[in-house]
C-alpha positions in Angstrom: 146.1 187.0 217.3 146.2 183.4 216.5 148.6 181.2 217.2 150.3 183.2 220.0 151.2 181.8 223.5 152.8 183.1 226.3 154.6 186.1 224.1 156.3 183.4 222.2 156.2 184.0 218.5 154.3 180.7 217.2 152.0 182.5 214.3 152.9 180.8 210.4 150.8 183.5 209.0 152.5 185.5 206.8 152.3 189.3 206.2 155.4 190.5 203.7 158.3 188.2 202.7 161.7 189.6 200.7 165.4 189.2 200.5 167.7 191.5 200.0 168.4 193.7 196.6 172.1 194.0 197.0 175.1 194.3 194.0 175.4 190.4 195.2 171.9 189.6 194.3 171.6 192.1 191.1 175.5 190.4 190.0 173.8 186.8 190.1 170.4 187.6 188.9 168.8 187.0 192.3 170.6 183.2 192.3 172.5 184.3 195.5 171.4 186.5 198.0 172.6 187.9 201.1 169.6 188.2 203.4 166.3 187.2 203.1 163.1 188.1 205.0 159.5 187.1 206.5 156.6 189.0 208.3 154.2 187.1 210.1 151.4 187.7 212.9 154.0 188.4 215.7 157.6 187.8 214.7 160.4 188.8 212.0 162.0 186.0 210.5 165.4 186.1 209.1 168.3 184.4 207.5 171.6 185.3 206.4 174.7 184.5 204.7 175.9 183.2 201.2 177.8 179.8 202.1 176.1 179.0 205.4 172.8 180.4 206.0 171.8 181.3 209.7 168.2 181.6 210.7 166.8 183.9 213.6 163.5 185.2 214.5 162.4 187.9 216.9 159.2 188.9 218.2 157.8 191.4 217.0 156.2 193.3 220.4 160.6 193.5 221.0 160.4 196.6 217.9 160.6 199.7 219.7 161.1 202.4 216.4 162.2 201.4 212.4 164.5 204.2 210.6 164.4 204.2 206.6 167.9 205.0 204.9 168.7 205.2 201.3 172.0 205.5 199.6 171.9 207.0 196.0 172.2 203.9 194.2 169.4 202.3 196.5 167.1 205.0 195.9 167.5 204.6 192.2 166.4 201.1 192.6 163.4 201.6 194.7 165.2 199.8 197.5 166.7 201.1 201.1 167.9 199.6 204.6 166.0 199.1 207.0 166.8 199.0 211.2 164.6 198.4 213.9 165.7 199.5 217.1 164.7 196.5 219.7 163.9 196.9 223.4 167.1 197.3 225.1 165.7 195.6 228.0 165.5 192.2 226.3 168.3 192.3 224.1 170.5 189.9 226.0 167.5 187.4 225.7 167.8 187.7 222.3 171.4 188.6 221.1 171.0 191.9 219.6 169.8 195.6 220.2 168.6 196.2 216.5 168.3 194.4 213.4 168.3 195.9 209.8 167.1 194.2 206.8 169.7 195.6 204.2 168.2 196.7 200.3 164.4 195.4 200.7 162.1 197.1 197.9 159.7 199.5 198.8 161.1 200.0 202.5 158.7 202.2 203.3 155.9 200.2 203.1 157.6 197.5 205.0 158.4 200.1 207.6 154.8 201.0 208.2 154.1 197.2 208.1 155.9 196.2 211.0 155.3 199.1 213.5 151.4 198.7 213.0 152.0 195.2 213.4 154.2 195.6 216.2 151.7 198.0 217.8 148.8 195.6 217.8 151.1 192.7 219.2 152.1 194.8 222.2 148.4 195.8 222.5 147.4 191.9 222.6 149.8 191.3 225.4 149.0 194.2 227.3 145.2 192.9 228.0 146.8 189.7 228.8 148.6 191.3 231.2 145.8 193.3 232.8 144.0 189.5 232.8 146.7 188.0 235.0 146.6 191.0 237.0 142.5 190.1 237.7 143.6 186.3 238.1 145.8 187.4 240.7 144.0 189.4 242.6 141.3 186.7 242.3 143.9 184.5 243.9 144.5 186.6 246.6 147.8 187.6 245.5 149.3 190.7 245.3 150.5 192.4 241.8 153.4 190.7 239.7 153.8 193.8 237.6 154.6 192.3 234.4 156.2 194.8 232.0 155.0 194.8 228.2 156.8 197.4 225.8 155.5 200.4 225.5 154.5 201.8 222.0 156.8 205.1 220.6 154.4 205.5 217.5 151.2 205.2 219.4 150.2 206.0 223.0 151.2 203.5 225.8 148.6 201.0 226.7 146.4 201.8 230.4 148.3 201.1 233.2 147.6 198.4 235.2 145.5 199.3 238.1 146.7 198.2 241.6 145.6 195.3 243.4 144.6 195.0 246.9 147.0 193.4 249.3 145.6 189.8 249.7 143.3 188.4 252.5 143.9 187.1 255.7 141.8 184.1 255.2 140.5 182.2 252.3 142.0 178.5 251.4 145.5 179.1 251.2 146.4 175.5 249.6 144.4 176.6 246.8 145.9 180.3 246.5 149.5 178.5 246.7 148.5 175.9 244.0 147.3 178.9 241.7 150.9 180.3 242.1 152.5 177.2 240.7 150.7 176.7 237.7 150.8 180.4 236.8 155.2 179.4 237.5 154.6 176.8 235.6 153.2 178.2 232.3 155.4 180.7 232.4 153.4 183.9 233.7 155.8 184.5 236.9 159.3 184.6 237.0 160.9 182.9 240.0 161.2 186.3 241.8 157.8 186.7 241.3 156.4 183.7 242.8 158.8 184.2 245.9 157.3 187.3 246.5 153.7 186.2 246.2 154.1 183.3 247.8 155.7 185.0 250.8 152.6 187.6 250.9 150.7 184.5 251.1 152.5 183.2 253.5 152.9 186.2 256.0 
């Protein structure tokens, strides 16, 4: 995956872009349109509205499961909703549970799209995660557990074996330094440097 740092969607790749097929759209000849939408390595970009447009992206290792409707007069035109159901867990961080984009053509395809896509971001960040895991216990710290989705249309990724508590000995100043840049860049969380640093420290 290029382009991606610290599960922060960065990538300008693009994989599918649309906007939505609605009465509004088919009324104005595609001129105005209600919703419009872009794929790329690891996020779903989106805007919306008619007078004001609001712009959003979400990443995509966040979609959990995608479910395809289609009304009568959708089906007709090759077109139907789609919602992807988020990670509940971070849906404070970003503002919303689920997201649907509303009268994309051939939604199927888009479906499949995204949850393959989705699959092989949460599949990048889980061997990141089992890397930090080895940087820690290289440090001499113990396991910060960090949590990447798990996968509903594929099996989860390995768990993370467990580290070994850390040593007695070893140079401590460098151990405690190692915590802080890993706090820095973003790998640990301020409860998870507390607790490391007091294992360090015991």
């Amino acid at each position: 995956m290029t382009g991606m740092t610290e599960m922060n969607p960065t990538s300008t790749t693009i994989l599918w872009t649309g906007a939505s097929q609605d009465l509004t759209s088919l009324a104005t000849g595609g001129r105005l349109q209600t919703g419009s939408y872009t794929v790329t390595e690891d996020a779903i970009r989106f805007a919306s509205g008619l007078i004001s447009t609001r712009e959003e992206s979400i990443p995509l290792w966040m979609v959990m499961d995608a479910d395809l409707t289609q009304h009568i007069s959708q089906r007709v035109r090759g077109v139907g909703d789609l919602t992807l159901r988020l990670d509940p867990r971070y849906a404070g961080r970003f503002g919303q549970a689920m997201l649907i984009l509303r009268s994309i053509e051939n939604p199927s395809a888009v479906r499949d799209l995204i949850l393959r896509q989705a699959n092989a971001v949460r599949q990048f960040w889980a061997q990141r995660s089992y890397e930090r895991d080895i940087e820690l216990r290289r440090a001499g710290a113990v396991s910060t557990n960090i949590v990447v989705p798990t996968v509903t249309a594929e099996p989860a990724a390995p768990a993370t074996p467990a580290l070994e508590p850390a040593p007695a000995s070893g140079d401590l100043m460098a151990q405690l330094v190692k915590l802080g840049e890993m706090k820095t860049a973003g790998l640990l969380t301020d409860e998870e440097f507390t607790a490391a640093k007091a294992k360090l420290l015991a």
